[in-house]
C-alpha positions as CSV (number, residue, x, y, z in Angstrom):
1,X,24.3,64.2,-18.5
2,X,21.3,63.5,-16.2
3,X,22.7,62.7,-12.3
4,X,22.5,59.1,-11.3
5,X,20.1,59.5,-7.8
6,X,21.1,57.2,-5.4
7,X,18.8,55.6,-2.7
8,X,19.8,55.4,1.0
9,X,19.9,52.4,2.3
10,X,19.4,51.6,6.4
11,X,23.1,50.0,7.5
12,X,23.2,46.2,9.3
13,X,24.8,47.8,11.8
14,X,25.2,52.0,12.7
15,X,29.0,52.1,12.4
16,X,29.7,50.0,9.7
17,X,33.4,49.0,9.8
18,X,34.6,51.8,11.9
19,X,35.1,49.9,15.5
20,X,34.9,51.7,18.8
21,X,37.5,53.9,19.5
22,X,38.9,53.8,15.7
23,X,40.2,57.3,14.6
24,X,37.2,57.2,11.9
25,X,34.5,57.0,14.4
26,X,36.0,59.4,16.4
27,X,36.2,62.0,13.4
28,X,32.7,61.5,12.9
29,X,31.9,62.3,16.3
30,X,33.5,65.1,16.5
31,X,32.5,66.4,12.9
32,X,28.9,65.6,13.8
33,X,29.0,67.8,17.3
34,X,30.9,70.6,15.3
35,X,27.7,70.7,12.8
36,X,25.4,69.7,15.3
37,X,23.7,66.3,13.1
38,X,24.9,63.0,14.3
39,X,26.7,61.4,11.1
40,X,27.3,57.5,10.7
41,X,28.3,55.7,7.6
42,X,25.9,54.4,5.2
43,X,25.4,52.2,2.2
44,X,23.8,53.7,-1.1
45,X,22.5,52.2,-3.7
46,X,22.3,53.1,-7.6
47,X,19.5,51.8,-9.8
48,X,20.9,49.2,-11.3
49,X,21.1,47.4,-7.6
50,X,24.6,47.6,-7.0
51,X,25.9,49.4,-4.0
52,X,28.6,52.5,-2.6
53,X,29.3,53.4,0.8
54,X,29.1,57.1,1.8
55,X,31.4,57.5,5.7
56,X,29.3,59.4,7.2
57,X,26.0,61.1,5.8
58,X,23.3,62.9,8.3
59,X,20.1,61.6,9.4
60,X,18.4,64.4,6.4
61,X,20.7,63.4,4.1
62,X,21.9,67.0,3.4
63,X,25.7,67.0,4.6
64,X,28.1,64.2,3.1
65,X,31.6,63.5,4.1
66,X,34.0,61.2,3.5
67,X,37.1,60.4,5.5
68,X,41.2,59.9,5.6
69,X,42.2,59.3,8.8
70,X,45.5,58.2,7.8
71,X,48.5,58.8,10.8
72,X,52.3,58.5,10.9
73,X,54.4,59.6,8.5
74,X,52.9,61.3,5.4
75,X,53.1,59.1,2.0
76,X,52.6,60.7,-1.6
77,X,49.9,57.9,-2.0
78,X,47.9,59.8,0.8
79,X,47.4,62.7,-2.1
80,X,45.6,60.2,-4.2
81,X,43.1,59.2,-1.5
82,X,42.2,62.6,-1.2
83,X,41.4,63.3,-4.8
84,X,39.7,59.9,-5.1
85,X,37.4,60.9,-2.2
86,X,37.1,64.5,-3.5
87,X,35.7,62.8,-6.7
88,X,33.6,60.9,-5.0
89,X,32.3,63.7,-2.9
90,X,31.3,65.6,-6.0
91,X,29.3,62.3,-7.4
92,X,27.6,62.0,-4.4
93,X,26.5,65.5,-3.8
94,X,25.1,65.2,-7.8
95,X,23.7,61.9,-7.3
96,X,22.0,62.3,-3.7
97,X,18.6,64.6,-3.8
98,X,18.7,65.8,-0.9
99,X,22.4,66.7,-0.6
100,X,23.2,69.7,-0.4
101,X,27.0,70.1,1.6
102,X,30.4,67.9,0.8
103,X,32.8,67.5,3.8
104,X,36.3,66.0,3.9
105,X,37.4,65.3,6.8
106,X,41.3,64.9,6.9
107,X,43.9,63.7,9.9
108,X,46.9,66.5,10.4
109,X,48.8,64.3,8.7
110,X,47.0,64.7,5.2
111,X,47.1,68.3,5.1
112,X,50.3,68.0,3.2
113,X,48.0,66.3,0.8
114,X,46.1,69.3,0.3
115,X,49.2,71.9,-1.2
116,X,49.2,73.4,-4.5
117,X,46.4,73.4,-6.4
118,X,44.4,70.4,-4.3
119,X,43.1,72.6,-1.9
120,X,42.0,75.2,-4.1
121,X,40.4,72.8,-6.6
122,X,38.4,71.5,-3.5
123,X,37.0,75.3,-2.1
124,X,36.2,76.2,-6.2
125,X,34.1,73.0,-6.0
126,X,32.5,74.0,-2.8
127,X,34.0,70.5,-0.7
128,X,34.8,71.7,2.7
129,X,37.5,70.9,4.4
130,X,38.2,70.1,8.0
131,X,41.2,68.5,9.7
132,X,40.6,66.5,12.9
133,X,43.5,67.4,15.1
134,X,43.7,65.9,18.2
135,X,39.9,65.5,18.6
136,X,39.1,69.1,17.6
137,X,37.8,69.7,14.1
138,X,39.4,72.7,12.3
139,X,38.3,74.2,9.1
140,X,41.0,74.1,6.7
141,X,41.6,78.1,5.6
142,X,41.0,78.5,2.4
143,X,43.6,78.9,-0.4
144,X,44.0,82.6,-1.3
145,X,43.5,83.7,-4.7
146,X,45.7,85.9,-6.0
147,X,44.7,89.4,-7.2
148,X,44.5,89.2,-10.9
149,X,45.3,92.1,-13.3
150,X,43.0,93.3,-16.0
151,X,43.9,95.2,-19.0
C-alpha cells in the first residue's frame, strides 16, 4: 500500500489550542530546546481535503511528536491514548515526506502507560520516547531485550 502524503498547512494561530502556560505548550518548549528546533502544532491535510492535526511538528518538517500531558492519578484509559497516538505517529511519519523522526512526549504520570510490551513495541518501531518531568525532558530508557538462545 502506497503512503497517503500529507500537505502542511500554515495554522490561524502558532499554538493552536494549547493556551499559555498549559502543560502542552510547555512540553513543547521544552522538547523543542532539548532538540534544538522550535516545534508548534500544526494542521495537515490529506488529498481528499479533509484535515488532521499533528502537536507539534518542526519548522523542516522532519521531527513529529505528539503529546499526553495527562496529570493526577494514573487511569487505564491513559494506556489507550498512548497507543492511539503511537498509531498515529507511525501514519504520520509514512505519510509526511519529509519526516524522518516520531516523538512522544509523555507526563510522569503516563509512564505507567508505557509497561509491558508498549514500550518495546514503541523503540522496535523507532517512536521515541521522552517524559516531561517537571519541565525537564527525559528520554525514556529503552526496554531491554532479553538474550535469546539459539540451538
Amino acid at each position: 500500500m502506497r503512503p497517503v502524503h500529507l500537505t502542511v498547512l500554515d495554522a490561524s494561530n502558532e499554538w493552536s489550542r494549547f493556551a499559555e502556560g498549559s502543560v502542552e505548550r510547555r512540553m513543547l518548549l521544552a522538547l523543542g530546546d532539548r532538540l534544538g528546533t522550535p516545534l508548534r502544532p500544526k494542521p495537515l491535510m490529506l488529498p481528499d481535503g479533509s484535515r488532521v492535526e499533528v502537536e507539534g511538528i518542526d519548522a523542516a518538517c522532519r521531527v513529529l511528536v505528539q503529546l499526553v500531558g495527562n496529570q493526577g492519578a494514573y487511569k487505564p484509559a491513559y494506556r489507550n491514548k498512548v497507543m492511539a497516538d503511537m498509531f498515529k505517529l507511525l501514519w504520520l511519519r509514512d505519510s509526511v515526506p519529509t519526516a524522518e523522526r516520531a516523538v512522544l512526549l509523555v507526563t510522569d504520570v503516563i509512564v505507567q502507560a508505557l509497561g509491558g510490551w508498549v514500550a518495546r513495541a514503541a523503540s522496535d518501531l523507532g517512536i521515541e520516547i521522552h517524559v516531561f518531568d517537571n519541565g525537564a525532558i527525559v528520554p525514556l530508557r529503552a526496554p531491554s531485550r532479553p538474550a535469546v538462545k539459539r540451538a
